[in-house]
C-alpha positions as YAML, in Angstrom:
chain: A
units: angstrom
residues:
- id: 1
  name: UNK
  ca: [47.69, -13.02, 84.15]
- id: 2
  name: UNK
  ca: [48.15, -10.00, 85.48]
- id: 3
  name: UNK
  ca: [48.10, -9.47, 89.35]
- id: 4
  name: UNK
  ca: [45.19, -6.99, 91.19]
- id: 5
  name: UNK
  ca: [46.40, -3.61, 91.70]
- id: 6
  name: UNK
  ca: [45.04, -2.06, 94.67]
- id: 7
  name: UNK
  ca: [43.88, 1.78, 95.06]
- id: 8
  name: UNK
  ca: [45.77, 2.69, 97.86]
- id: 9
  name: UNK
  ca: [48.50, 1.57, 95.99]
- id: 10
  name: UNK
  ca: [48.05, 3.59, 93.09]
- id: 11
  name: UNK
  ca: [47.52, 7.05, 95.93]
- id: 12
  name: UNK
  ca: [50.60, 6.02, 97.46]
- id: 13
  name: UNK
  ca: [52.75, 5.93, 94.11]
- id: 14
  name: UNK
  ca: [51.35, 8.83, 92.89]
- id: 15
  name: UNK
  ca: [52.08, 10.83, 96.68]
- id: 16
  name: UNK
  ca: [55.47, 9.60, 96.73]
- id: 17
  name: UNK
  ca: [56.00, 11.09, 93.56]
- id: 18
  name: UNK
  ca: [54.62, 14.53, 93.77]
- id: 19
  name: UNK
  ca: [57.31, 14.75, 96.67]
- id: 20
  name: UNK
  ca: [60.61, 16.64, 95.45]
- id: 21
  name: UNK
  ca: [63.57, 14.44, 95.06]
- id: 22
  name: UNK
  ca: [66.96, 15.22, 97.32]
- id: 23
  name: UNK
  ca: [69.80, 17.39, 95.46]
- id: 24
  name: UNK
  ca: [71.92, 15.86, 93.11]
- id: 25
  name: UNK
  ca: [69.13, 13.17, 92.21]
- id: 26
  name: UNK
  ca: [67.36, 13.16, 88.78]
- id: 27
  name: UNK
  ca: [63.68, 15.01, 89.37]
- id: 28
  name: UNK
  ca: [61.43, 12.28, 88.42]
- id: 29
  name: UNK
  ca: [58.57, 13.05, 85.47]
- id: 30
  name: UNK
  ca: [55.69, 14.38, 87.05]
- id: 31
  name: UNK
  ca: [52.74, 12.17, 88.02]
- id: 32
  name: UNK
  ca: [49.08, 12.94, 86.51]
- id: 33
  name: UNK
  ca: [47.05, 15.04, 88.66]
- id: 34
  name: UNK
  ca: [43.54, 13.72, 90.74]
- id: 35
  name: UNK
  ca: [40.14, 14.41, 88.94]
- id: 36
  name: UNK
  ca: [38.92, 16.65, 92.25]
- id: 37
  name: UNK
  ca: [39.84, 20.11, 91.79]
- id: 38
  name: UNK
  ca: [39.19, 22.49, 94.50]
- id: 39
  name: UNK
  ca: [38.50, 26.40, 94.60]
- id: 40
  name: UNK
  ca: [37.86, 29.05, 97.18]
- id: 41
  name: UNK
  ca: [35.02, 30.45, 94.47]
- id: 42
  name: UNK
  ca: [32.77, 28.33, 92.62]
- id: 43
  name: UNK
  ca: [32.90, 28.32, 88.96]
- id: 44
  name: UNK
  ca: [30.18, 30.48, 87.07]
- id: 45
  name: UNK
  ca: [29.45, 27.54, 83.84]
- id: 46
  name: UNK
  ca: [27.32, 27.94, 80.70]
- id: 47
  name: UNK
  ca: [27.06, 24.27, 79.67]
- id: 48
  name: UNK
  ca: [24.88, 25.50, 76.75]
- id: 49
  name: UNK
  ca: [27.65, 27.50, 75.32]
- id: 50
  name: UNK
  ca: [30.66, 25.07, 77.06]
- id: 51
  name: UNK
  ca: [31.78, 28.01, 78.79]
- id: 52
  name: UNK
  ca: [33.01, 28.00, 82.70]
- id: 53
  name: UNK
  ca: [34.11, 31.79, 84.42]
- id: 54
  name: UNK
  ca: [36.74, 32.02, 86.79]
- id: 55
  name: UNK
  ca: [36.00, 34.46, 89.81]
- id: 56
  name: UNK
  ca: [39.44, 33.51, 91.79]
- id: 57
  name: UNK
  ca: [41.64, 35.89, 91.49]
- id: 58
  name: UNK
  ca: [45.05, 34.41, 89.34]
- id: 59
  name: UNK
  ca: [48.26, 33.68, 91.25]
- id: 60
  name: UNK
  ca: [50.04, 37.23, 91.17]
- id: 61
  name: UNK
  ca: [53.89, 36.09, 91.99]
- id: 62
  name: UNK
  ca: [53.04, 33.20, 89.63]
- id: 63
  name: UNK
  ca: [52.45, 35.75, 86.53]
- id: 64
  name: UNK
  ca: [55.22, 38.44, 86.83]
- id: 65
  name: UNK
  ca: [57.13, 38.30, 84.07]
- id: 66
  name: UNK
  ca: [57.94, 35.94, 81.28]
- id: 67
  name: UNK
  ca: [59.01, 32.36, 81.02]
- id: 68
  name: UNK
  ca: [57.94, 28.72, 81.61]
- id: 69
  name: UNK
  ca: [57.11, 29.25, 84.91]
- id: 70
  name: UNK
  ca: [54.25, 31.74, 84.01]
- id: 71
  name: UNK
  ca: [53.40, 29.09, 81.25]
- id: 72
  name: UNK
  ca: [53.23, 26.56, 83.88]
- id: 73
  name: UNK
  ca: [50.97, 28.57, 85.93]
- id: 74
  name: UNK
  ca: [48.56, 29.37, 83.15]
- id: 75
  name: UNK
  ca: [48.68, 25.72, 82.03]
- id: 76
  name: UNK
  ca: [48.03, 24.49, 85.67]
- id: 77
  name: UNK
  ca: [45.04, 26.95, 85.85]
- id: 78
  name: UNK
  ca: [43.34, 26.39, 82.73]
- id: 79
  name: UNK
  ca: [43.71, 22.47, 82.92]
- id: 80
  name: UNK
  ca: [41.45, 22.96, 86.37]
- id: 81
  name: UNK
  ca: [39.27, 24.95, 84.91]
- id: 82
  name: UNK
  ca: [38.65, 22.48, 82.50]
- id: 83
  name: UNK
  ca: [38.59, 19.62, 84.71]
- id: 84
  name: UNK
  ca: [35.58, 21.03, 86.36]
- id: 85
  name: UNK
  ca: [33.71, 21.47, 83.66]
- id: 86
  name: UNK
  ca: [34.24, 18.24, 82.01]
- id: 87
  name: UNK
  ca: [33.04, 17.41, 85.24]
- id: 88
  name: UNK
  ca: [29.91, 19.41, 85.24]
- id: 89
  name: UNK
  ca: [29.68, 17.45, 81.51]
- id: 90
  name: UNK
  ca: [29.17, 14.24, 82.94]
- id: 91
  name: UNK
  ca: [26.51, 15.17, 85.01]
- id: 92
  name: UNK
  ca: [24.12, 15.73, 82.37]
- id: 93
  name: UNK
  ca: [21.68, 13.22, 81.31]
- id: 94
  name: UNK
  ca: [23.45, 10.93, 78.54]
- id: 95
  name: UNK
  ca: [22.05, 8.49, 75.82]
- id: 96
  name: UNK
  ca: [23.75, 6.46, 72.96]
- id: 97
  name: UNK
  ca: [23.45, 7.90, 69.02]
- id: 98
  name: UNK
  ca: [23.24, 5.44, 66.90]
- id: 99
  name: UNK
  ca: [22.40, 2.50, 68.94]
- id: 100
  name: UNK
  ca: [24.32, 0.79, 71.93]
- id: 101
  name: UNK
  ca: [27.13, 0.14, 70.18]
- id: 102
  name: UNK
  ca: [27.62, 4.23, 69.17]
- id: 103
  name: UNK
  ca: [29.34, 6.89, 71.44]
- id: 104
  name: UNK
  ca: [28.02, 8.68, 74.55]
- id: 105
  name: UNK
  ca: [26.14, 11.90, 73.92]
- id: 106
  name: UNK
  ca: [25.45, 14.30, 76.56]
- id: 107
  name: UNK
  ca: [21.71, 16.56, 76.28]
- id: 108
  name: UNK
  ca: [23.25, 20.09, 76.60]
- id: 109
  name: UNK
  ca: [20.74, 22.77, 78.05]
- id: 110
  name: UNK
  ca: [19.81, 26.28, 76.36]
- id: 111
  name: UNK
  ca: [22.42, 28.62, 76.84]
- id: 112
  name: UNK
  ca: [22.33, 31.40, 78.98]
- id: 113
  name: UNK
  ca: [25.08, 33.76, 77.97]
- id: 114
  name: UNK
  ca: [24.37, 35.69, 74.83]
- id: 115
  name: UNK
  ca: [27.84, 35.63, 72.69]
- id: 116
  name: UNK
  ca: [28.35, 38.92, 70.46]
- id: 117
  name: UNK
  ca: [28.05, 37.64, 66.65]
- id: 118
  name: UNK
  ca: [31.05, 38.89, 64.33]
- id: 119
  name: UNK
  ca: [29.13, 39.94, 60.71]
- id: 120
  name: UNK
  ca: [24.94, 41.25, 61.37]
- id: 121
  name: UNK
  ca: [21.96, 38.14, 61.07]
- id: 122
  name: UNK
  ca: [21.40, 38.01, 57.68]
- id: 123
  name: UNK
  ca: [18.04, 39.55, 56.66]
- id: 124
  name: UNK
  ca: [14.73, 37.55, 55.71]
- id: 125
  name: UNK
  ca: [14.80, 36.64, 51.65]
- id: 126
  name: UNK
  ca: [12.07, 38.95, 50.43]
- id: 127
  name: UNK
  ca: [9.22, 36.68, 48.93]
- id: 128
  name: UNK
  ca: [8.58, 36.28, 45.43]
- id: 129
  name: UNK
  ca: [5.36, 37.08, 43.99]
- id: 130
  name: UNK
  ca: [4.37, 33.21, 43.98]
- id: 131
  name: UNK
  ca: [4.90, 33.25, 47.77]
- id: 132
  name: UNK
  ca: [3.02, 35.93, 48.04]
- id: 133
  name: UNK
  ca: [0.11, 35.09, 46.31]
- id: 134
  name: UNK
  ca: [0.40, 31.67, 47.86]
- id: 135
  name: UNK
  ca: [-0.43, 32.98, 51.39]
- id: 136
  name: UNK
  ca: [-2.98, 35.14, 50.73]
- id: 137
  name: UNK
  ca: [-4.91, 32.25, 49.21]
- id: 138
  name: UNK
  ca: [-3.77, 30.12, 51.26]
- id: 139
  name: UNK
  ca: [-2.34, 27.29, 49.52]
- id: 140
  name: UNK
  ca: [0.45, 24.80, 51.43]
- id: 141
  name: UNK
  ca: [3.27, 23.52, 49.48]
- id: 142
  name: UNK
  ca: [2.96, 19.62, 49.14]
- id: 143
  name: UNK
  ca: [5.91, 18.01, 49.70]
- id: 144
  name: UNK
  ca: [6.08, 14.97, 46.45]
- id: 145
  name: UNK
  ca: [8.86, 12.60, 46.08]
- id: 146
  name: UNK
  ca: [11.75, 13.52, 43.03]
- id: 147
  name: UNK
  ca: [10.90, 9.45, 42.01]
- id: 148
  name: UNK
  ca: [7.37, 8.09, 39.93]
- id: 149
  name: UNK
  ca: [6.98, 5.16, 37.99]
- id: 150
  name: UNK
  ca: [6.86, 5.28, 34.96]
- id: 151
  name: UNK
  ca: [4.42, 3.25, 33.02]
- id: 152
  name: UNK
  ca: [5.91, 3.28, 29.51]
- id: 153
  name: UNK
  ca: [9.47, 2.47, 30.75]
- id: 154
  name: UNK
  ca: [8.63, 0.40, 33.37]
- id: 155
  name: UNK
  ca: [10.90, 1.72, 35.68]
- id: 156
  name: UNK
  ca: [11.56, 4.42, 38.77]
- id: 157
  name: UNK
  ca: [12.48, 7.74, 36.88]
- id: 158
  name: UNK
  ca: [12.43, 11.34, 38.15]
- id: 159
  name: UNK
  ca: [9.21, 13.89, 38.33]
- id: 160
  name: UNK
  ca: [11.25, 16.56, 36.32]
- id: 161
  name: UNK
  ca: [13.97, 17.61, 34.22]
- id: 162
  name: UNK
  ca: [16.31, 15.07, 32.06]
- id: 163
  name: UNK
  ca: [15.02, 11.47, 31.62]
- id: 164
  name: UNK
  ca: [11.61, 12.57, 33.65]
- id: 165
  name: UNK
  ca: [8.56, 10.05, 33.44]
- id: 166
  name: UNK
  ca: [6.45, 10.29, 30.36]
- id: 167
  name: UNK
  ca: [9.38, 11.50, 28.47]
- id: 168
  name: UNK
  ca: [9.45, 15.04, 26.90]
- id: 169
  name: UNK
  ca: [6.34, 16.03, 24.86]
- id: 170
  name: UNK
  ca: [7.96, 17.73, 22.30]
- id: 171
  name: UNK
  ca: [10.88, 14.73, 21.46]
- id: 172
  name: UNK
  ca: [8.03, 12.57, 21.24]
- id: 173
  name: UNK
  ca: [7.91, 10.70, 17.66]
- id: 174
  name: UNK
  ca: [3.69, 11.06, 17.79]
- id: 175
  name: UNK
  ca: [1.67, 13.95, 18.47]
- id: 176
  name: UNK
  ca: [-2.41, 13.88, 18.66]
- id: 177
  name: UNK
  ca: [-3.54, 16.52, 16.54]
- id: 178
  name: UNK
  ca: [-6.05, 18.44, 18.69]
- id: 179
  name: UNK
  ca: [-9.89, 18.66, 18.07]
- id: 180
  name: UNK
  ca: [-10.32, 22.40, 16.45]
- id: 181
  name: UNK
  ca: [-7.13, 22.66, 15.24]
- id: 182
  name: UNK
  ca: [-5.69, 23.24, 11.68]
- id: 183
  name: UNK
  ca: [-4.66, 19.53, 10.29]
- id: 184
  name: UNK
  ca: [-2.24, 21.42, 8.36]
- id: 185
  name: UNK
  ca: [-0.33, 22.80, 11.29]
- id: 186
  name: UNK
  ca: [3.09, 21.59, 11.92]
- id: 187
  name: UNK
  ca: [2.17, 20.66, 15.88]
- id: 188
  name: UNK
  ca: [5.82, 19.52, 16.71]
- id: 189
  name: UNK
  ca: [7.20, 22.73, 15.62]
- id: 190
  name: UNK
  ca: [3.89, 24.34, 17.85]
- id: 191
  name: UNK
  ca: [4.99, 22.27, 20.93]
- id: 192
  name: UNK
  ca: [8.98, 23.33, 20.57]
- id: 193
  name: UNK
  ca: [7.44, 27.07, 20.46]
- id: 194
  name: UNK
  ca: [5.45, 26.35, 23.53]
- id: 195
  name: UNK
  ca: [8.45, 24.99, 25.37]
- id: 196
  name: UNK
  ca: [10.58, 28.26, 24.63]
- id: 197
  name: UNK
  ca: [7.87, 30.48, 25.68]
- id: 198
  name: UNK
  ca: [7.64, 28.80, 29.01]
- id: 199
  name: UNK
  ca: [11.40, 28.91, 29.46]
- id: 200
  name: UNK
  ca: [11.48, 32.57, 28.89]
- id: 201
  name: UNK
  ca: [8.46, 33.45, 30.83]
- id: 202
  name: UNK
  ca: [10.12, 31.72, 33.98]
- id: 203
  name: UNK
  ca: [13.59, 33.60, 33.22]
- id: 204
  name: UNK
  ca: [11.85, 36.47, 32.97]
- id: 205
  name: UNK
  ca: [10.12, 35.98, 36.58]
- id: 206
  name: UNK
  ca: [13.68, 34.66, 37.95]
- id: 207
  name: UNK
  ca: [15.62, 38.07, 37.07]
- id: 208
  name: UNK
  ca: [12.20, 39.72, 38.35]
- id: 209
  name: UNK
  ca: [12.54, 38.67, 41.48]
- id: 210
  name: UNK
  ca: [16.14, 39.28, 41.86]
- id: 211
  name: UNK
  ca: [15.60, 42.64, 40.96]
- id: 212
  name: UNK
  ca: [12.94, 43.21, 43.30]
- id: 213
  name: UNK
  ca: [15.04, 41.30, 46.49]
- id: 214
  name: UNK
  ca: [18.06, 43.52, 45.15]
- id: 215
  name: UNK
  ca: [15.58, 46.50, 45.86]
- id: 216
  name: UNK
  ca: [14.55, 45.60, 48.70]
- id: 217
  name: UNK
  ca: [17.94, 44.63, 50.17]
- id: 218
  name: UNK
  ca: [19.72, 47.90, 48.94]
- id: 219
  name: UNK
  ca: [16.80, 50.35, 50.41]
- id: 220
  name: UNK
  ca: [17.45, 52.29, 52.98]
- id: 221
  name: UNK
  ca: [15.05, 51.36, 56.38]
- id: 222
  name: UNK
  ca: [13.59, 53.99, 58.64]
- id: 223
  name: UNK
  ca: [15.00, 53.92, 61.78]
- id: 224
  name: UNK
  ca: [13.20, 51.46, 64.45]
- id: 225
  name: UNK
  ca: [11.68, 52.92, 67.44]
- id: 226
  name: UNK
  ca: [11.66, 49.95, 70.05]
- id: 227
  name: UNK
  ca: [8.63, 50.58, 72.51]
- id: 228
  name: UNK
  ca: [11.38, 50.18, 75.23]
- id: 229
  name: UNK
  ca: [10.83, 53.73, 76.83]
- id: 230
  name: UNK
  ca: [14.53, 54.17, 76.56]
- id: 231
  name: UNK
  ca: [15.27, 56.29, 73.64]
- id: 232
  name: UNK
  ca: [16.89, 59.15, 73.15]
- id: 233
  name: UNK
  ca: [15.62, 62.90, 72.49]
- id: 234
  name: UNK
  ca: [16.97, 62.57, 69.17]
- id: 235
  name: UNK
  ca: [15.63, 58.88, 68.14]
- id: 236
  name: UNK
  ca: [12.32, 60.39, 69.21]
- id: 237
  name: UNK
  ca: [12.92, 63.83, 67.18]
- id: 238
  name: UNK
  ca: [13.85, 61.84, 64.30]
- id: 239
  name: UNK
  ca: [10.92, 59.00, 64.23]
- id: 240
  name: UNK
  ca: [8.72, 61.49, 64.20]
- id: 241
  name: UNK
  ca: [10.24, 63.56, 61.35]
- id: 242
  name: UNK
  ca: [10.30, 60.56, 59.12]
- id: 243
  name: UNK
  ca: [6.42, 59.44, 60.09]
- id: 244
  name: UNK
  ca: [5.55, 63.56, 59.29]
- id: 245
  name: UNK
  ca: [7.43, 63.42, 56.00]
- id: 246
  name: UNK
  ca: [5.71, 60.08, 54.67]
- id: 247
  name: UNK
  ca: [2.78, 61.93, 53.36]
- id: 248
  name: UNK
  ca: [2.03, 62.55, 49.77]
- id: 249
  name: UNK
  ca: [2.32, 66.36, 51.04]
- id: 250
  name: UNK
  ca: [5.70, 65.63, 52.35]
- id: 251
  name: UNK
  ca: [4.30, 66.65, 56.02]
- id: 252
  name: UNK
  ca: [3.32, 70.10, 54.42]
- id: 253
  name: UNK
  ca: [-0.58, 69.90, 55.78]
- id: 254
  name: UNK
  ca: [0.40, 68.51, 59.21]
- id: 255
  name: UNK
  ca: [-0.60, 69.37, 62.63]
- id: 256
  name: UNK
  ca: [2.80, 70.66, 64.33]
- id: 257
  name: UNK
  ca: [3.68, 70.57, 68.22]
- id: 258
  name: UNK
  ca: [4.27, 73.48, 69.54]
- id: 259
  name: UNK
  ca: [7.56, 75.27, 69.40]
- id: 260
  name: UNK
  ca: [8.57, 72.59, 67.22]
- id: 261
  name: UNK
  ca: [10.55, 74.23, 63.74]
- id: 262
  name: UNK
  ca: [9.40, 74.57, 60.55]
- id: 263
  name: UNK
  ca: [11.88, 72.22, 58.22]
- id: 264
  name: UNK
  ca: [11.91, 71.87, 54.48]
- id: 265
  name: UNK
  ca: [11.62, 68.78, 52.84]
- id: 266
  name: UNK
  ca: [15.20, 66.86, 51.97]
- id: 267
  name: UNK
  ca: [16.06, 67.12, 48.87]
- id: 268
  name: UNK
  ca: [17.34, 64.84, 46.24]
- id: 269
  name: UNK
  ca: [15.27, 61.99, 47.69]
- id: 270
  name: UNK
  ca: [12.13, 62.41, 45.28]
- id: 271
  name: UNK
  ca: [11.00, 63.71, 42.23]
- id: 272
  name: UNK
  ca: [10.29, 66.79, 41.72]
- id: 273
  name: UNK
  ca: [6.37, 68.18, 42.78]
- id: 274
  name: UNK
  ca: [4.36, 69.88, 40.35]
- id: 275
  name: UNK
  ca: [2.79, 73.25, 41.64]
- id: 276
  name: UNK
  ca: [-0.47, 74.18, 40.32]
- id: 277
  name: UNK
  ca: [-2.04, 77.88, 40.57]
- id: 278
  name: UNK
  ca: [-5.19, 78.14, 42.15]
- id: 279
  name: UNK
  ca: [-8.18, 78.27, 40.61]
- id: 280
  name: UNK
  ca: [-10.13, 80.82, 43.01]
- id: 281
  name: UNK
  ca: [-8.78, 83.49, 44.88]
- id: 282
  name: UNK
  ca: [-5.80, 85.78, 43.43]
- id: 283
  name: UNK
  ca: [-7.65, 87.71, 40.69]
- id: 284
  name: UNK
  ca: [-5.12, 90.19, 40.11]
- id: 285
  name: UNK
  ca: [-2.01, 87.23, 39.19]
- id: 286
  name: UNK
  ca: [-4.83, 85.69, 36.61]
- id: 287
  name: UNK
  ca: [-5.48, 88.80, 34.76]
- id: 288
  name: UNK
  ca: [-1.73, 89.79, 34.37]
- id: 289
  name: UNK
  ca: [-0.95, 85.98, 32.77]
- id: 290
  name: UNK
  ca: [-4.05, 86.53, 30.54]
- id: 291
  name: UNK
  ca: [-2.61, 90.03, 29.70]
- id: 292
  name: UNK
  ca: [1.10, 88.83, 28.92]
- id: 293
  name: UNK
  ca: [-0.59, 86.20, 26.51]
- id: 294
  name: UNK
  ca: [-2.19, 88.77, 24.56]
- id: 295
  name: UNK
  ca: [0.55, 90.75, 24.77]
- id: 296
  name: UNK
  ca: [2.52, 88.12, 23.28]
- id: 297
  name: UNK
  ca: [-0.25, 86.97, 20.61]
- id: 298
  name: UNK
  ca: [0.02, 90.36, 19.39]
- id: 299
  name: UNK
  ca: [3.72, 91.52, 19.11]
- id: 300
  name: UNK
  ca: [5.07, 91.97, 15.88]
- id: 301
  name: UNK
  ca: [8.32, 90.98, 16.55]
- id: 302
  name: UNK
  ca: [7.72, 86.73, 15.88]
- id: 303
  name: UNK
  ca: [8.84, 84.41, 18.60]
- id: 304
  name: UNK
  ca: [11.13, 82.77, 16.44]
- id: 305
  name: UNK
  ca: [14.44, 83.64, 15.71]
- id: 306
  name: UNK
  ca: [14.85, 84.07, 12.07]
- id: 307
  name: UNK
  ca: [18.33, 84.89, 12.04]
- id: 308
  name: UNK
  ca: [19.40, 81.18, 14.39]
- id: 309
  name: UNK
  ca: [16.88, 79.67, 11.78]
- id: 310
  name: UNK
  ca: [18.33, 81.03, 8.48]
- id: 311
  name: UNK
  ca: [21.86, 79.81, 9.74]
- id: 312
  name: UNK
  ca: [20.45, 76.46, 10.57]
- id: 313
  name: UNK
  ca: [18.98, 76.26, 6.68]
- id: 314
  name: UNK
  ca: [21.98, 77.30, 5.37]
- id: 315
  name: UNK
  ca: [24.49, 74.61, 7.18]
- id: 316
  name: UNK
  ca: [22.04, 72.03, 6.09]
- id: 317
  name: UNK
  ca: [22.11, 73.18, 2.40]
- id: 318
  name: UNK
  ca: [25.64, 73.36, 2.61]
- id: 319
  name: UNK
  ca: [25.72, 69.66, 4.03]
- id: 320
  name: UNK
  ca: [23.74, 68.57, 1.51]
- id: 321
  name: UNK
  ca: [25.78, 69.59, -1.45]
- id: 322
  name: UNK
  ca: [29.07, 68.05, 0.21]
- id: 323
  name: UNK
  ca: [27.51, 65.23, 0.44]
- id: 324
  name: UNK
  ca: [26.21, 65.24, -3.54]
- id: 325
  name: UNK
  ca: [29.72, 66.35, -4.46]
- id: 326
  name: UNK
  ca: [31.42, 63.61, -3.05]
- id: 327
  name: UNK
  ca: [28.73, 60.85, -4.53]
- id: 328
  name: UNK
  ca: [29.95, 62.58, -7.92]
- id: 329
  name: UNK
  ca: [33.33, 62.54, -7.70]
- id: 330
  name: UNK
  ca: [33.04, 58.41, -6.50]
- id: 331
  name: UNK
  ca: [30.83, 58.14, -9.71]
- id: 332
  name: UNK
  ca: [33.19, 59.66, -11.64]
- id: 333
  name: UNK
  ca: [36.01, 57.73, -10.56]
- id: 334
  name: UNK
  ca: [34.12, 54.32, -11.02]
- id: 335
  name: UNK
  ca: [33.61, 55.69, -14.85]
- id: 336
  name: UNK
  ca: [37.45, 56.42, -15.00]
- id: 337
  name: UNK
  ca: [38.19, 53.12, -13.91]
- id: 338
  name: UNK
  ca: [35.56, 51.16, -16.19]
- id: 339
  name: UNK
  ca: [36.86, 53.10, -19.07]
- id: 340
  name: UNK
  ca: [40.44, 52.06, -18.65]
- id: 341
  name: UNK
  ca: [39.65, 48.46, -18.28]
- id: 342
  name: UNK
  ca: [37.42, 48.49, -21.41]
- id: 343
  name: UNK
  ca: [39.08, 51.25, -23.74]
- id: 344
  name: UNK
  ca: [37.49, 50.16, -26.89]
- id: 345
  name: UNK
  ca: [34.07, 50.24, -25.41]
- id: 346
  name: UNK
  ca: [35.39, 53.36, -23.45]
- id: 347
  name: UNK
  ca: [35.50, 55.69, -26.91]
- id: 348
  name: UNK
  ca: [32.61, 54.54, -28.72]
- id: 349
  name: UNK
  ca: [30.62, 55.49, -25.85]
- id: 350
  name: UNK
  ca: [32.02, 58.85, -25.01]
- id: 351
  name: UNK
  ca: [31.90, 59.89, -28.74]
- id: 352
  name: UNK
  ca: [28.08, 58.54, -28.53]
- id: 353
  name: UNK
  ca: [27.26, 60.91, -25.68]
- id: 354
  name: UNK
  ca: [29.74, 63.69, -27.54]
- id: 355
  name: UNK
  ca: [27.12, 63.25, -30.63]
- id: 356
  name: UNK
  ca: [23.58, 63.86, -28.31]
- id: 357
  name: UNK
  ca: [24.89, 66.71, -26.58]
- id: 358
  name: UNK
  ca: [25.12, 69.50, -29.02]
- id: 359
  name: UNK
  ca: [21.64, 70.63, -28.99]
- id: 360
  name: UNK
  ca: [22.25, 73.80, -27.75]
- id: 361
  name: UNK
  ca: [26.59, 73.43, -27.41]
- id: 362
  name: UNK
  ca: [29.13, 75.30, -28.95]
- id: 363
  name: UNK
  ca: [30.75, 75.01, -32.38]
- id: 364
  name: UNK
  ca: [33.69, 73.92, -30.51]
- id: 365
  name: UNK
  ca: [31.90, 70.34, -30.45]
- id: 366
  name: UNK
  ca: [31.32, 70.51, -33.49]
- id: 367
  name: UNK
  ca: [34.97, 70.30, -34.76]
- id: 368
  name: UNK
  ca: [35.38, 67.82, -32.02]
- id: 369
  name: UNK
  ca: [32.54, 65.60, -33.72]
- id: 370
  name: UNK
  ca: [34.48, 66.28, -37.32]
- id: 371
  name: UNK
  ca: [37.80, 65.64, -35.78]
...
């Protein structure tokens, strides 16, 4: 058994060897240091965030230059820093997770220092139309269990997808022929059909709605205009150019401060505005466009340009009989290569056509015909 060690014991040891050892004895390994850690400053701590601030200024002789003893000196410092706010740590209200037998867990408060993020918050998922029309109706999303028994099977089996309660309609080996229906209707083939329809339609409405969040995500936001009372000349000048240019006008018909300047609208950034004369008001512009029509109605000289449309005619006759020449020569050399396979056949039916052409020929085939 071992024997009672006292505490004033331990102190003593541990004073005894924090003291420096005479020259030309061995230093002896250094002790662990108390719990209590004193400071001129207090520590400023964020428990929420595990975070403790060190007003005190840092040894300055301690820190000049480079080597172990500035290591030491950082080391020393942070492992008091730390000690307090472990300390600070086990302060807080505790409880057990997981039961008495699990570890100690300490309730940490809210923090209080607000740490700079590295990337943006990620921005809200746009909702889909569902969602949309969900809330404006006013319907909740039930939460069901993935598991329902299944009567046929007798057995726990999911609500959807692969070996789903009730089994798949259209694998079933029966299928009730509906009141109305044609009796000579294939209604398996009807109920595959159905099942392809409703997996395209919901495709469909899943690359819908990524196209609409892609939108969304990719369109340029007007700039925000906190109601701080701190912004600038220009965040005001430009709020209030984008809320005058978000007419269907463009901010043409729009009251203007005063002194304020007369800017175009961007362009590149919409389509393109029709302009439409007026229909009261400048007489003299309407009777010089009716003039110019008549004017035109009653030139001589056509509107069309005969001499671009002859040259157009004659390329395409020209096209055309390139193309007819070659289908000749490719029928002709098909009839080349028929007659040398059959040459028998070949002669008979060239001296055949030889004999109905001189209607009107020369006595040239004639002699042929003889020969």
């Amino acid at each position: 058994m071992a024997a009672a060690v006292r505490v004033e014991e331990l102190l003593a040891a541990a004073a005894a060897g924090e003291r420096e050892a005479p020259p030309g004895e061995p230093q002896p390994p250094p002790q662990p240091r108390g719990v209590s850690v004193e400071k001129e400053l207090e520590l400023e701590f964020d428990l929420g965030n595990l975070l403790a601030l060190d007003p005190n200024p840092p040894p300055a002789a301690g820190l000049r230059g480079a080597g172990p003893r500035r290591e030491a000196v950082l080391r020393a410092l942070a492992r008091d820093n730390v000690q307090l706010l472990v300390a600070r740590l086990w302060a807080l209200p505790a409880e057990r997770a997981g039961g008495a037998a699990g570890p100690l867990v300490a309730r940490l408060p809210e923090p209080s220092c607000r740490l700079p993020r590295e990337k943006p918050p990620p921005r809200p998922r746009p909702p889909t139309r569902w969602e949309q029309f969900a809330r404006l109706k006013g319907i909740r999303r039930r939460k069901r269990s993935s598991l329902v028994w299944d009567e046929q099977a007798k057995e726990w089996r999911r609500r959807w997808g692969y070996r789903r309660a009730g089994g798949d309609p259209a694998r079933s080996w029966l299928v009730e022929v509906p009141a109305g229906a044609d009796p000579e209707e294939d209604q398996f083939a009807k109920k595959r059909q159905e099942k392809r329809e409703r997996v395209a339609r919901n495709e469909f409405n899943r690359l819908r709605n990524l196209a609409r969040a892609h939108r969304a995500a990719t369109a340029v936001p007007a700039p925000p205009l906190h109601p701080t009372g701190h912004q600038s000349r220009e965040e005001l000048g430009l709020a209030a150019r984008v809320a005058r240019v978000s007419t269907a006008s463009l901010g043409r018909f729009q009251p203007r401060l005063p002194k304020e300047p007369v800017e175009l609208p961007p362009r590149g950034r919409g389509g393109k505005k029709r302009r439409f004369q007026p229909v009261l008001g400048d007489l003299a512009a309407e009777r010089g466009r009716q003039l110019e029509l008549l004017r035109a109605m009653n030139s001589k000289k056509p509107a069309l340009d005969i001499t671009r449309a002859v040259n157009k005619q004659l390329r395409e006759e020209d096209a055309e009989a390139a193309s007819a020449k070659g289908k000749k020569r490719g029928q002709r050399g098909k009839r080349g290569r028929r007659q040398q396979q059959r040459p028998g056949r070949g002669g008979k039916k060239s001296g055949a056509r030889r004999q109905q052409r001189p209607a009107g020929g020369s006595a040239g085939g004639g002699k042929r015909k003889k020969a």
